[in-house]
C-alpha positions as CSV (number, residue, x, y, z in Angstrom):
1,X,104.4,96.0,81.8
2,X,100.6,97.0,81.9
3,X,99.0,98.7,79.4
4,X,95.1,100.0,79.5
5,X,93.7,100.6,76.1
6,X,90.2,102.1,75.2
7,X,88.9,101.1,78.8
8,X,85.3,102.1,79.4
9,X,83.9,101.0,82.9
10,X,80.5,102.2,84.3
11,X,78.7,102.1,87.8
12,X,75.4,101.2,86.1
13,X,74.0,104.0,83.7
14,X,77.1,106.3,85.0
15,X,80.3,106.0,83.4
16,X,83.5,106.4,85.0
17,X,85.9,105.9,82.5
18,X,85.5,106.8,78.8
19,X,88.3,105.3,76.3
20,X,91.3,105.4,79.0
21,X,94.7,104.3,77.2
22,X,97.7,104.1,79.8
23,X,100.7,102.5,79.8
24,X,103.1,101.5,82.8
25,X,106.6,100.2,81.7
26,X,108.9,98.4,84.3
27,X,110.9,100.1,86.6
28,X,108.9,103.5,86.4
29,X,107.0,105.9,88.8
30,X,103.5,106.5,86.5
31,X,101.3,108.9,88.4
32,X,97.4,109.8,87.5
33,X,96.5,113.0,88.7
34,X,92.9,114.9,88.7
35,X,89.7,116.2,90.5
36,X,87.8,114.3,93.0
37,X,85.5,112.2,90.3
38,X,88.0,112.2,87.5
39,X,88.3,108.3,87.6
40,X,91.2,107.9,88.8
41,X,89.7,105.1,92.2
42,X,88.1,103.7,89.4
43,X,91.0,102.9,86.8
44,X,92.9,101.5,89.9
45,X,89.9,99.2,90.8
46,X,89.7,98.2,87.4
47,X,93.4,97.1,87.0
48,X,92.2,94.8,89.8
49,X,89.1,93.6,88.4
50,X,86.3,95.6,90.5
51,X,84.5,97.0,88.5
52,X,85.3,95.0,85.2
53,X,85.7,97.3,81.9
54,X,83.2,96.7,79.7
55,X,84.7,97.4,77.0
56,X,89.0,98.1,76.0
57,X,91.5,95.8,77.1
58,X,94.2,95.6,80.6
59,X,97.3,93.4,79.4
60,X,99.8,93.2,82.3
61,X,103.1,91.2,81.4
62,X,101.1,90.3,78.2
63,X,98.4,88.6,79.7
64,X,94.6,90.1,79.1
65,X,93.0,90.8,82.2
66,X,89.4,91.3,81.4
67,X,87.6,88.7,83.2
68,X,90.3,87.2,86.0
69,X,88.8,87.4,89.5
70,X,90.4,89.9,91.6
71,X,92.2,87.3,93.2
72,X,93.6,86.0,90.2
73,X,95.0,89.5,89.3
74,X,96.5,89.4,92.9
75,X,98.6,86.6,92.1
76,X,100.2,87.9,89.1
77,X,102.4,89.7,91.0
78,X,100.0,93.2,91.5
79,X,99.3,94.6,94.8
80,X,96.8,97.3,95.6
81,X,97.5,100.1,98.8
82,X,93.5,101.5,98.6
83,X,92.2,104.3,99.0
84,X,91.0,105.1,103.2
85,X,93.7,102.0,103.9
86,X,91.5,99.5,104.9
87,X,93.9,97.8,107.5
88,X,92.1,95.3,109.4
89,X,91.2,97.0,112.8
90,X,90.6,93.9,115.5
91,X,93.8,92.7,113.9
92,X,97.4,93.6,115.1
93,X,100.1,95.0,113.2
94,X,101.9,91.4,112.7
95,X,98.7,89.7,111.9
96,X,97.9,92.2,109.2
97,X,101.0,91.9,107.5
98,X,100.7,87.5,107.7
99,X,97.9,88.9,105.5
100,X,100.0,90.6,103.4
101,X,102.2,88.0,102.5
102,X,98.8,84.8,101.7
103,X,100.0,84.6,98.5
104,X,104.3,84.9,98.8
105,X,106.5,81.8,98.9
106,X,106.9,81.2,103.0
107,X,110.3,81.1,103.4
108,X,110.5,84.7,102.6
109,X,108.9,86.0,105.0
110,X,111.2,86.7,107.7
111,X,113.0,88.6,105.1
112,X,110.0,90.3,103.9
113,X,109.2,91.6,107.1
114,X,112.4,92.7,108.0
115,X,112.6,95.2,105.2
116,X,109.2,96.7,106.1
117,X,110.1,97.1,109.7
118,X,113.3,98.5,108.0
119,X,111.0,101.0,105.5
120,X,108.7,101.6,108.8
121,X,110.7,101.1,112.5
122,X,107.6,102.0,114.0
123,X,105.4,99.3,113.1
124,X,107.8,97.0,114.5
125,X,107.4,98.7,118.2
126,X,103.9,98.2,117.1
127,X,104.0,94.6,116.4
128,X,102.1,93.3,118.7
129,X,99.1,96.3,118.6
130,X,95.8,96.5,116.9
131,X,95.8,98.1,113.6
132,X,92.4,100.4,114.7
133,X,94.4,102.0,117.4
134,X,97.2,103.0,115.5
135,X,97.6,107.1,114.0
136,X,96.2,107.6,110.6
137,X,100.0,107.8,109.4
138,X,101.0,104.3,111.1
139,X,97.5,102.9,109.3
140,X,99.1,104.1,105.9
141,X,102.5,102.7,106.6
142,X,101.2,99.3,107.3
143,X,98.3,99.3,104.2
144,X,101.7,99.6,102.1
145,X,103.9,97.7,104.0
146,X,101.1,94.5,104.2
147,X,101.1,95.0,100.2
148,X,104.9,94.5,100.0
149,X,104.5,91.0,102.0
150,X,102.8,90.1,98.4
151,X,106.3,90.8,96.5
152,X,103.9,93.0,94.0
153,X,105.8,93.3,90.9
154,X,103.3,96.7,89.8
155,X,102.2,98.6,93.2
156,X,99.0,100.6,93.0
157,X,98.8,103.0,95.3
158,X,95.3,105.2,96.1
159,X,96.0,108.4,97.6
160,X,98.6,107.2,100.1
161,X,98.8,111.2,101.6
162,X,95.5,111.9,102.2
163,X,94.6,113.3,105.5
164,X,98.0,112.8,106.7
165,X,100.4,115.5,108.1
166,X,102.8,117.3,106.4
167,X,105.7,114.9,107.8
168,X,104.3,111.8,107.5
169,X,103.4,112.4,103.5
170,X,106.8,113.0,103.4
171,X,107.6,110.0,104.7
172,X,105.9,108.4,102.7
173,X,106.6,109.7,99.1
174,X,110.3,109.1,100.3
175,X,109.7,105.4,100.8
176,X,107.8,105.2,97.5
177,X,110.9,106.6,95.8
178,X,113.6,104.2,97.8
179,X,111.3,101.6,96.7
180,X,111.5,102.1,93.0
181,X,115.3,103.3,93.0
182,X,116.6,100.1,95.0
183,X,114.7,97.7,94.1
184,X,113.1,99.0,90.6
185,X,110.1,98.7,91.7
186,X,107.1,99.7,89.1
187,X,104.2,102.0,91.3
188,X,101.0,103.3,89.5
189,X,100.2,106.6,91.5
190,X,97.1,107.9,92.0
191,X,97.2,111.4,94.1
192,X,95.9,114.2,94.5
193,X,98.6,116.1,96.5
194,X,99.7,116.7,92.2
195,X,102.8,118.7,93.3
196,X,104.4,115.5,95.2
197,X,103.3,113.1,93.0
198,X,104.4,114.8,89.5
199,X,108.1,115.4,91.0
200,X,108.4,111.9,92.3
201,X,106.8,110.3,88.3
202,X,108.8,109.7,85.6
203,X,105.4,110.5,83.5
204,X,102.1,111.0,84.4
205,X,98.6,111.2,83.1
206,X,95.8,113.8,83.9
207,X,92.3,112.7,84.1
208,X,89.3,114.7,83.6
209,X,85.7,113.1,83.7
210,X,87.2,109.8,83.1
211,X,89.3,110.6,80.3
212,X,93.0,111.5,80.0
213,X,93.8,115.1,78.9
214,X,97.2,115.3,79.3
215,X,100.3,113.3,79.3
216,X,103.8,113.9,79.5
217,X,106.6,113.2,81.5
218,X,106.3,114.2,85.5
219,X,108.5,117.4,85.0
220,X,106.9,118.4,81.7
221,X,103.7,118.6,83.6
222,X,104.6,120.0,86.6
223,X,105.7,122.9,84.7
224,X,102.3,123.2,82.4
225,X,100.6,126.5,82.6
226,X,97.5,124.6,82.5
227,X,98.6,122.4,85.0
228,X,99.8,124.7,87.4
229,X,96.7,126.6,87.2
230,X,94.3,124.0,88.0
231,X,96.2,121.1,90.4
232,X,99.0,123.5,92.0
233,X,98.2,127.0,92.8
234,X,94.2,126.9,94.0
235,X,92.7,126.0,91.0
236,X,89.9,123.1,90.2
């Protein structure tokens, strides 16, 4: 479904990624895993088309995607749940997921909605709120659940745990897997909570100053020595 091949994007003289080849096939969990730094925002925001590579090539569904606006990408069926959330503050809940669901055939929107008050029963007692006065874990339920209103085909999702309590990432991870299991749905994972994240991939990538290091499948990682040592017990 999406595969990234020799990608090399820079922030001026600084380069974030350095030759990045990943591949995504339909139906899987695919989760990138490394230190703050290791490029891992920035392949995500390059899928999307901010920054472009400038050099390598992203094909998703066969189709190159070098040089699409962002909002071209969008309507190809992928959806992005960024990093911090970004919710709309001033907005309520309801309005925030209209958002969501711009560029999705209308008359599925009832439907649509339904299932993410399903996923999330609290953001529909929250309906009618502001976003900016929900809890951190509410913000991160609504980021993904205004991406769903899209019906993405690939789901990119930026450190959906972070800051989040113990419960909620839970949560969370549980919805991402229900997601993919019932209605196959294909999720690039970026996380750093490496534990969650490699036992919920079917494979996975490690980055390491914008390169990948290591690849394997989610279990065959999550049982590296190397692995272990550096993303799971402490290490850096």
């Amino acid at each position: 479904m999406l595969e990234l091949t020799g990608v090399h994007t820079s922030y001026g003289p600084i380069e974030a990624l350095r030759g990045v080849d990943v591949t995504v096939e339909a139906g899987e969990i695919v989760t990138l895993i490394g230190a703050n730094g290791a490029g891992k925002s920035t392949l995500l925001m390059t899928i999307c088309g901010n920054p472009k590579p400038h050099s390598g090539s992203v094909v998703f569904e066969g189709r190159d995607l070098v040089g699409l606006a962002p909002h071209e990408i969008a309507r190809l069926g992928i959806a992005q749940v960024p990093e911090g959330r970004r919710i709309f503050p001033r907005m309520t809940v309801f309005e925030n997921l209209q958002l969501g669901a711009v560029l999705s055939n209308p008359e599925h929107f009832d439907a649509d909605i339904g299932r993410c008050y399903d996923l999330f029963p609290i953001l529909k007692q929250r309906r009618d709120q502001r976003a900016g006065t929900l809890s951190g874990g509410e913000q991160q339920m609504l980021a993904i659940s205004r991406a769903l209103m899209s019906r993405p085909r690939l789901l990119l999702l930026d450190e959906p745990s972070l800051g989040l309590a113990p419960l909620i990432i839970r949560r969370i991870f549980d919805v991402v897997a229900e997601l993919n299991r019932s209605q196959g749905m294909t999720i690039l994972l970026v996380e750093q909570n490496a534990y969650h994240a490699l036992k919920l991939a079917h494979r996975a990538y490690v980055l390491a100053q914008g390169q990948v290091v290591m690849r394997g499948s989610g279990a065959e990682l999550l049982a590296n020595p190397e692995v272990r040592s550096a993303y799971l017990e402490g290490g850096h």
